[in-house]
C-alpha positions in Angstrom: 34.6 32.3 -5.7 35.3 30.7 -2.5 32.3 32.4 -0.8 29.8 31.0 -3.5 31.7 27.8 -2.9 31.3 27.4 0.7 27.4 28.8 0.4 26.6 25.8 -2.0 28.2 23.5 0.8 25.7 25.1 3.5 22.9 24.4 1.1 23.8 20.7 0.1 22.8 19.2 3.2 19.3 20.9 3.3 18.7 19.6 -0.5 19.8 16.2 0.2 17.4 15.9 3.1 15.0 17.4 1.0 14.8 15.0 -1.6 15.5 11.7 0.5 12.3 13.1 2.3 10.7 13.6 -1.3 11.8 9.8 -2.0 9.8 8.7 1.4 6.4 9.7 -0.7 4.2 10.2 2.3 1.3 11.2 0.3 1.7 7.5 -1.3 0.6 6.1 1.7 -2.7 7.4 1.1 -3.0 4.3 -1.3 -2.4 1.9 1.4 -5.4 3.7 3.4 -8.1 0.7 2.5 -7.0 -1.4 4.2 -6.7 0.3 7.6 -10.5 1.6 7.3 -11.4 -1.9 6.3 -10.0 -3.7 9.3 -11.6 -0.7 11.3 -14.9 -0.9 9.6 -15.1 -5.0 11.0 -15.2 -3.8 14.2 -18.4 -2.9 16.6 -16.1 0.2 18.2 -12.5 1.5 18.3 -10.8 3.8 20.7 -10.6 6.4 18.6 -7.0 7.8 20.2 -5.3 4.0 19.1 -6.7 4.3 15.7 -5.2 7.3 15.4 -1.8 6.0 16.7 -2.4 2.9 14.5 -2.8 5.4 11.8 0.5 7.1 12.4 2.2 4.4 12.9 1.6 2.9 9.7 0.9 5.7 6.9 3.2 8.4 8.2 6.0 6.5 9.6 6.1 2.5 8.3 5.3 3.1 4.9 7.1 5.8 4.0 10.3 4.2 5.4 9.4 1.3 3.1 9.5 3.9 0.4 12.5 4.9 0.8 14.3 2.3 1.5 13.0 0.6 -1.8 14.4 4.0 -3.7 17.5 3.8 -2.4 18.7 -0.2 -3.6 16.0 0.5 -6.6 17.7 3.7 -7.8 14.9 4.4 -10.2 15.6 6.0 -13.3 11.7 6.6 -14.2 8.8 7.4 -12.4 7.7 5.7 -9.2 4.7 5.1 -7.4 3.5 9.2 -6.3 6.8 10.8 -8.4 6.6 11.5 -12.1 10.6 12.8 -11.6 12.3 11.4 -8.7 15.6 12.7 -7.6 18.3 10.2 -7.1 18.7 8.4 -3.8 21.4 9.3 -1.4 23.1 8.7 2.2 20.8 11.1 3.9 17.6 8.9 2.7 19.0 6.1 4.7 19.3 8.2 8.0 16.0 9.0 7.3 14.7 5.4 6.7 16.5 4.5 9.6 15.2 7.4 12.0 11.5 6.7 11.0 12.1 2.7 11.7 13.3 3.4 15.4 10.4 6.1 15.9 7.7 3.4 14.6 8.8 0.9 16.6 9.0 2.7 19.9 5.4 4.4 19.1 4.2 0.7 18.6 5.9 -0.2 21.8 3.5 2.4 23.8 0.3 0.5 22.2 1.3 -2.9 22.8 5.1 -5.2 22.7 2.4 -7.3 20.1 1.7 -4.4 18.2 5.8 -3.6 18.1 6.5 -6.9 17.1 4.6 -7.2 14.3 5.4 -4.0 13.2 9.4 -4.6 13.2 8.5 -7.4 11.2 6.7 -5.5 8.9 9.7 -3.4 8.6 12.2 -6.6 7.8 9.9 -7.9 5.3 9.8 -4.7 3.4 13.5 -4.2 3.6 13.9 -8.1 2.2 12.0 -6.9 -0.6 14.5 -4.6 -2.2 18.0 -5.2 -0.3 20.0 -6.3 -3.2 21.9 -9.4 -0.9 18.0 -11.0 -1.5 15.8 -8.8 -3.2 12.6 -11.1 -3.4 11.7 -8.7 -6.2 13.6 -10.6 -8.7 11.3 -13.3 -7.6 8.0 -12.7 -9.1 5.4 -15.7 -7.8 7.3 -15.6 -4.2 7.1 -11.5 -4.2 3.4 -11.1 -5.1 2.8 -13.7 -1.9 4.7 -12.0 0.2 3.9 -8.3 -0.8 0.1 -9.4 -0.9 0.2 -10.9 2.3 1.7 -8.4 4.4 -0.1 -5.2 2.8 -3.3 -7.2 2.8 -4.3 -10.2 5.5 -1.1 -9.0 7.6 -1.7 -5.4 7.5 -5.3 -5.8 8.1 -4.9 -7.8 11.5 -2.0 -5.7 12.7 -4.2 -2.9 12.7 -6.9 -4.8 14.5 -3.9 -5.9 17.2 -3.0 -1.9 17.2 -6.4 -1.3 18.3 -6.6 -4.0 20.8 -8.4 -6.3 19.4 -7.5 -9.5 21.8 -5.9 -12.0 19.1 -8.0 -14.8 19.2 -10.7 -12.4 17.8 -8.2 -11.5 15.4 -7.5 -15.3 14.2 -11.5 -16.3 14.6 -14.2 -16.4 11.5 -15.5 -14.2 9.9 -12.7 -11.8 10.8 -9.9 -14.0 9.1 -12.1 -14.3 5.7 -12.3 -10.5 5.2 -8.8 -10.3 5.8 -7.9 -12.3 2.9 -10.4 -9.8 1.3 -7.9 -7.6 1.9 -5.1 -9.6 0.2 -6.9 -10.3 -3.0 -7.8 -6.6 -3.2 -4.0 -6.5 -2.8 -3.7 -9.0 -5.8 -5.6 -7.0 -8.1 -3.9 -3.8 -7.1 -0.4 -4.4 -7.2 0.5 -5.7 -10.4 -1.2 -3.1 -11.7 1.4 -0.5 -10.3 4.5 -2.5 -12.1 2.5 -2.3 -15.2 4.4 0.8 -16.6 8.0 -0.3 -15.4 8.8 -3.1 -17.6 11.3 -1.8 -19.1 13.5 -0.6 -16.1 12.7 -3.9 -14.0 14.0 -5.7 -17.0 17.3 -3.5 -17.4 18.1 -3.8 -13.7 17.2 -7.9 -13.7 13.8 -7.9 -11.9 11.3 -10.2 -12.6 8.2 -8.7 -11.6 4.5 -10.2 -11.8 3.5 -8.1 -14.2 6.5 -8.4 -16.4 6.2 -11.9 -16.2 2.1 -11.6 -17.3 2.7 -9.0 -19.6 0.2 -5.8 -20.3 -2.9 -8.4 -21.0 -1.7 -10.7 -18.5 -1.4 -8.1 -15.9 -5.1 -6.3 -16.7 -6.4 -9.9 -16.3 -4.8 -11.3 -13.7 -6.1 -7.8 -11.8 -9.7 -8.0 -12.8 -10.0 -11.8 -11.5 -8.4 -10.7 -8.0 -10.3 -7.6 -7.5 -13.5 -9.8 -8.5 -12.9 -12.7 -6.4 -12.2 -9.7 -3.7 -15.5 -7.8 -4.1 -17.9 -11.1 -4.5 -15.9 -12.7 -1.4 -16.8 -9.5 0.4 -20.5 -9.2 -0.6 -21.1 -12.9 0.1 -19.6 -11.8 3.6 -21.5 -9.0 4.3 -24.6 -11.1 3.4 -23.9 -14.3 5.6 -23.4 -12.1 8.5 -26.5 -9.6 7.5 -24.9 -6.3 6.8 -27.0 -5.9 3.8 -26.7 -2.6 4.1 -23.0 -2.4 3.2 -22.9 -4.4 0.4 -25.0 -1.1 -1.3 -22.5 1.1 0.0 -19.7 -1.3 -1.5 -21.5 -1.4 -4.7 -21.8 2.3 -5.1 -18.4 3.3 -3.9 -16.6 0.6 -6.9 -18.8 2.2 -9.5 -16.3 5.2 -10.4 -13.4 1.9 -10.0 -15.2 -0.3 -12.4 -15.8 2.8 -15.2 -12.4 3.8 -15.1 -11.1 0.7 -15.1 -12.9 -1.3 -18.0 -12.0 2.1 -19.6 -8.6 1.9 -19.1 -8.1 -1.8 -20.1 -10.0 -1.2 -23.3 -8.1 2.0 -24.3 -4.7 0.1 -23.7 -6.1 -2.7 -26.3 -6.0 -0.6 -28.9 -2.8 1.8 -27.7 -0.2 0.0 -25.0 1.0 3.2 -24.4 -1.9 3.6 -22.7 -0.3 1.7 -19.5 1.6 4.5 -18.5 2.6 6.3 -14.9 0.2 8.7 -15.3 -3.3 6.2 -16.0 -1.8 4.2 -13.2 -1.5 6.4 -10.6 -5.4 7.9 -11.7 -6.6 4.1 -11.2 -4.3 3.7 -7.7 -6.0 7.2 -6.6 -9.8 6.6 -7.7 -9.7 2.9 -6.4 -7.6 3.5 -2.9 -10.2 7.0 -2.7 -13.2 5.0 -3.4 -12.7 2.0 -1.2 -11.6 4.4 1.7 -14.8 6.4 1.0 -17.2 2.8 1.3 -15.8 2.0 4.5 -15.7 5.1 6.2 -19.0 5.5 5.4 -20.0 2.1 6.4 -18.9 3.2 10.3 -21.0 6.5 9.7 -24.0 4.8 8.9 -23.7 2.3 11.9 -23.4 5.0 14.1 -26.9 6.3 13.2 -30.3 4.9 15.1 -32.1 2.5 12.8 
C-alpha cells in the first residue's frame, strides 16, 4: 500500500506540470499569427533571424504565458479557447507563467531594451486582464479597447520594433493606418470567441462584450469590424498601389466569408449553433486564411515583375 502510495506522489509532479503546460495552449497562438505576418508583410525586407526571434518571442513564449495565466484566476469549468476539456489550474501553472515571462523578456532584451519594454508591458496588460484584484474582464466596453488594442495596433508595431524598424517609421502614415487594420480585425474576432461562454462568464460575474451584445449582437457587431477591417485594408492597398494584394486578400477571405455567413445563418435558426466547436472552426479558417494572404503577399514580391 505504501509503495503504490509513494509511486502516485513521484507521478503527481509530472501530471501537474503536464497539465499547467496543457493550460498554456501553445497551439492557440497559432490564432494570433495574422497579425505578425501582417506587420511583416508592410515591410520592403526583414532580417529573417529577428523575425524569427520576434516569432518566438511572441507565439511560443508571451502568449502562451497569457494563457495560462488567464486559466489560472479564470478556473474554467467549460471549454476554452484550443481545449474542449481543460484540466483544472494549479500552483505549477504559475511557475510556468512565471518562467516563460522572465525567458521572454530577457530574449526581447537581446533584440532591443525597446523591444523588452514593450513586451513587459504586454505581459502587465494581459495579467490586468484576468487578476481578480482588477480583472478588466468584468468590464466589457473598457476590455474590448484594451484587448483590441494590444493584440491588434500594439502587437502589430511591436513586431515591426522587434524587427528594427526605427520608430518613427513605426508611428508614420500609412504604417499606423494598417495597424488599426489590425485592431478592427481584432474587433471582429474577439467577441466572437466569448460567444459560447455566456453562461460561465455570467456565473463567475463577468461582463463580457459579447454577453453584453448577445448571440445577434455579437455576429453583428463582428461582421461590421471585420468589414470596416477588410475595405480599410483594400482602400490601403489601392492608395499606395499594391493592387496586386488586394486580389490575394480577396481570395484568401473567401473560405472566411462562406463559413461565416454560414455560420450566422445556421445559429438564426438553432442558437446552439454558437458553440466551442463552430468557434474554434471559424478562429482556425479565418487566423489560417489571413496568415495564408500575407505570407503569400511577401512571396509574390519576392518574384521579378
Amino acid at each position: 500500500m505504501s509503495r503504490i502510495t509513494n509511486n502516485a506522489k513521484q507521478v503527481t509532479p509530472t501530471h501537474s506540470y503536464r497539465d499547467a503546460l496543457t493550460l498554456m495552449r501553445i497551439p492557440f497562438s497559432v490564432y494570433l499569427m495574422p497579425v505578425y505576418w501582417f506587420a511583416l508583410s508592410t515591410l520592403p525586407q526583414a532580417n529573417p533571424w529577428r523575425a524569427a526571434a520576434v516569432f518566438l518571442v511572441l507565439h511560443v513564449l508571451v502568449y502562451p504565458a497569457s494563457n495560462g495565466y488567464n486559466s489560472y484566476y479564470d478556473r474554467d469549468e467549460g471549454s476554452i479557447g484550443g481545449l474542449k476539456h481543460p484540466p483544472q489550474p494549479n500552483q505549477q501553472l504559475l511557475h510556468l507563467v512565471w518562467l516563460f515571462d522572465a525567458l521572454a523578456i530577457l530574449l526581447s532584451l537581446i533584440l532591443s531594451p525597446l523591444f523588452a519594454g514593450l513586451v513587459a508591458l504586454y505581459l502587465l496588460i494581459s495579467k490586468a486582464y484576468s487578476y481578480e484584484g482588477i480583472r478588466l474582464k468584468k468590464y466589457p466596453i473598457l476590455s474590448t479597447f484594451i484587448v483590441t488594442f494590444f493584440q491588434g495596433a500594439y502587437t502589430f508595431a511591436m513586431v515591426q520594433v522587434g524587427i528594427g524598424l526605427p520608430v518613427q517609421q513605426v508611428l508614420q502614415e500609412p504604417n499606423v493606418w494598417f495597424a488599426l487594420v489590425s485592431t478592427l480585425f481584432l474587433c471582429g474576432s474577439y467577441p466572437l470567441t466569448q460567444i459560447y461562454q455566456h453562461e460561465e462568464d455570467s456565473r463567475r460575474g463577468d461582463r463580457t462584450l459579447s454577453l453584453l451584445l448577445g448571440i445577434r449582437g455579437t455576429y453583428f457587431f463582428a461582421a461590421i469590424s471585420l468589414l470596416a477591417g477588410a475595405l480599410l485594408l483594400l482602400w490601403l492597398y489601392f492608395s499606395t498601389g499594391q493592387i496586386r494584394n488586394i486580389f490575394i486578400f480577396l481570395l484568401c477571405m473567401a473560405p472566411i466569408s462562406f463559413f461565416f455567413i454560414g455560420w450566422v445563418l445556421r445559429a438564426q435558426k438553432d442558437r446552439q449553433e454558437a458553440n466551442f466547436e463552430n468557434t474554434m472552426q471559424m478562429n482556425k479558417v479565418s487566423s489560417l486564411c489571413i496568415s495564408a494572404a500575407f505570407v503569400l503577399m511577401m512571396v509574390v514580391r519576392l518574384w521579378p515583375t
